[in-house]
Structures are given as C-alpha cells and as structure tokens.
Wavefront OBJ file of the C-alpha trace (Angstrom):
o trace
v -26.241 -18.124 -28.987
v -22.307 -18.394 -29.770
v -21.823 -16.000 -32.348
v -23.103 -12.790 -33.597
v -23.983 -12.719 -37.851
v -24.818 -9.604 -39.257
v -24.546 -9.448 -43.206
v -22.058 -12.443 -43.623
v -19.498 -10.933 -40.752
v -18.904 -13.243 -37.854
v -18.046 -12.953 -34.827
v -17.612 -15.446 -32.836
v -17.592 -15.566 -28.539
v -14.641 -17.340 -27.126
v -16.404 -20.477 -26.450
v -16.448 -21.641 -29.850
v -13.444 -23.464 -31.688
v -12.449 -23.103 -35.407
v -12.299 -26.956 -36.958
v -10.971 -27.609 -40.302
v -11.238 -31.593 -41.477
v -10.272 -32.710 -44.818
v -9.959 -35.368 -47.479
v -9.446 -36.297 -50.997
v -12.114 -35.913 -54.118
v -11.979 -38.061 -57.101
v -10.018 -36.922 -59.540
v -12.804 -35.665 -62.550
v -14.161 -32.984 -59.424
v -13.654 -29.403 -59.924
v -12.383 -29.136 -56.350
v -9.375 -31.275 -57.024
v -8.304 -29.736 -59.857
v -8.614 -26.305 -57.720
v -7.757 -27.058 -53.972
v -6.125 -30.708 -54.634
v -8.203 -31.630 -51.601
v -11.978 -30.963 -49.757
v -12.224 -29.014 -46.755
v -14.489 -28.756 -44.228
v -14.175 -25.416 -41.336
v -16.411 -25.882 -38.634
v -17.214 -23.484 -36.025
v -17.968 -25.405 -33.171
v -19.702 -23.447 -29.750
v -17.800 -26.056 -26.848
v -20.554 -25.645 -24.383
v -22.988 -27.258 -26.434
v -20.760 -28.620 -29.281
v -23.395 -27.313 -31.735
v -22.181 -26.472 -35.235
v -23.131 -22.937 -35.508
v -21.458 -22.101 -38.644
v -19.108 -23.875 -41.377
v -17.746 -23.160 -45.104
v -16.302 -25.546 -47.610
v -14.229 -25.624 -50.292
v -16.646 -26.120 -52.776
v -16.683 -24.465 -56.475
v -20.490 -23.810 -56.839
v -22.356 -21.520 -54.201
v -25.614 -23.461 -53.992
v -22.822 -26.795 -52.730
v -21.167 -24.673 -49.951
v -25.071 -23.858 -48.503
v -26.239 -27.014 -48.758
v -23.312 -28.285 -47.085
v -24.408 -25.861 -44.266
v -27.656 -27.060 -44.286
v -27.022 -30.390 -43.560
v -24.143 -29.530 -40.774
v -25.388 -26.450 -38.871
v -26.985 -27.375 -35.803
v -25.953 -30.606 -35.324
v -23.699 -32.042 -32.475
v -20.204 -32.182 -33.153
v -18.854 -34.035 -29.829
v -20.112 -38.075 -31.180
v -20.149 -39.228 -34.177
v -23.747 -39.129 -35.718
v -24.587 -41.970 -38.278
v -28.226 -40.412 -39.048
v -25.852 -37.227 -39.719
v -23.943 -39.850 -42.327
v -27.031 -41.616 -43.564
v -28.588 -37.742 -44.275
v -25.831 -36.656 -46.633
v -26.065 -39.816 -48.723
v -29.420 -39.499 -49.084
v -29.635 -35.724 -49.677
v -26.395 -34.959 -51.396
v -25.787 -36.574 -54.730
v -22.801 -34.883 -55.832
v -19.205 -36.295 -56.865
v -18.205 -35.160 -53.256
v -20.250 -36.998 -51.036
v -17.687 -39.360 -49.682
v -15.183 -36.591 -49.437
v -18.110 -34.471 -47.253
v -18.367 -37.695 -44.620
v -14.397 -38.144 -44.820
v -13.900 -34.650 -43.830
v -16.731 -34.521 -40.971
v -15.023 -37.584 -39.287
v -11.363 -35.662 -39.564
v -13.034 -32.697 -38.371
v -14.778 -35.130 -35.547
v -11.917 -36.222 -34.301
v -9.966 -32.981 -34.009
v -12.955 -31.464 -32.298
v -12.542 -33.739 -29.398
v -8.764 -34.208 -29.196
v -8.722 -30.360 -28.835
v -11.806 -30.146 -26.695
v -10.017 -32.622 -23.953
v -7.101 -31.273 -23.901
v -8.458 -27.271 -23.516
v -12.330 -27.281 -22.414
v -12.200 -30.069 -20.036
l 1 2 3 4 5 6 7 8 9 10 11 12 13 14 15 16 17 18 19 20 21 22 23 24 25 26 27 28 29 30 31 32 33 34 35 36 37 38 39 40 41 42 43 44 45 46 47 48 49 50 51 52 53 54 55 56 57 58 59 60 61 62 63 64 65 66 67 68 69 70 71 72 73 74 75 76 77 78 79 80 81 82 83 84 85 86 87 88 89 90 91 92 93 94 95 96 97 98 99 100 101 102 103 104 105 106 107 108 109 110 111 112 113 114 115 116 117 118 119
C-alpha cells in the first residue's frame, strides 16, 4: 500500500503524486457560486497508478464520498471509458459533466508528469 490513513491524516510514501484536474459547473450549482470552478485532487501511487485517495470541491459531504467511491482504486495511467460510463450512470447530480471534465484534466497531467519524472 502507498499511503498510511489513520483517522483522516494522510501520509503519503514518495511514490505517489498529488493531481489536481478541473473544470467549469453550470452556473445554478452551489460549487460555482463558491469555488467558480470543480476540482478534482488525486493522489495517484506511480508504481501502480492506482488512485488511492482524492477530495473534491464539492458543497455536500455525502458528494465528496461518493466521488471517492467511484475514483479510488481505479487506474489513473489510460483513460477508462467504463470509468466514464460508471459516473453517468451512478451520479445524477448537476456536476456530472464537470466530474468527467476534471478526471480527463487530471488524466492528462498524471501522465505528462509521470514521463517526464517516473520514467
């Protein structure tokens, strides 16, 4: 394992990479109004490229987990359509394109950074 989680403090082993992709929300969502964009930070473990941890910037709790949920464990070096497919069928909120914009910013940061210092 990359990381070491006891009661909600990280730390993290120097294989892993912090990630941050964003995009725009519509403009009735809370988050606009609040962070005038959606983030997505990914922790990323580069010997695996397993997303071992994440947080949003969502304005309800329950959004930020189930954000995790969906994220944590899953590759971060390709892009994963099933990945895509899985958020529009599971999350229904007025962020869902915002979630899949951010994931492919985040995507393509991952491996811009991971050629150019893990390789």
């Amino acid at each position: 394992m990359s990381y070491n989680h006891i009661r909600g403090d990280c730390v993290y082993k120097e294989n892993t990479v912090y990630i941050v992709g964003n995009s725009k929300t519509n403009s009735e969502n809370a988050i606009t109004d609040i962070y005038k964009s959606f983030y997505i930070g990914f922790v990323v473990d580069t010997e695996n490229d397993k997303i071992i941890d994440l947080s949003c910037s969502s304005t309800i709790r329950t959004t930020e987990e189930f954000i995790q949920s969906l994220f944590i464990g899953e590759k971060m070096d390709i892009y994963n359509i099933i990945l895509e497919k899985n958020i529009k069928k599971r999350y229904h909120g007025s962020s869902q394109r915002a979630i899949i914009v951010a994931y492919k910013d985040a995507l393509k940061k991952y491996n811009e950074i991971k050629e150019k210092y893990f390789n």
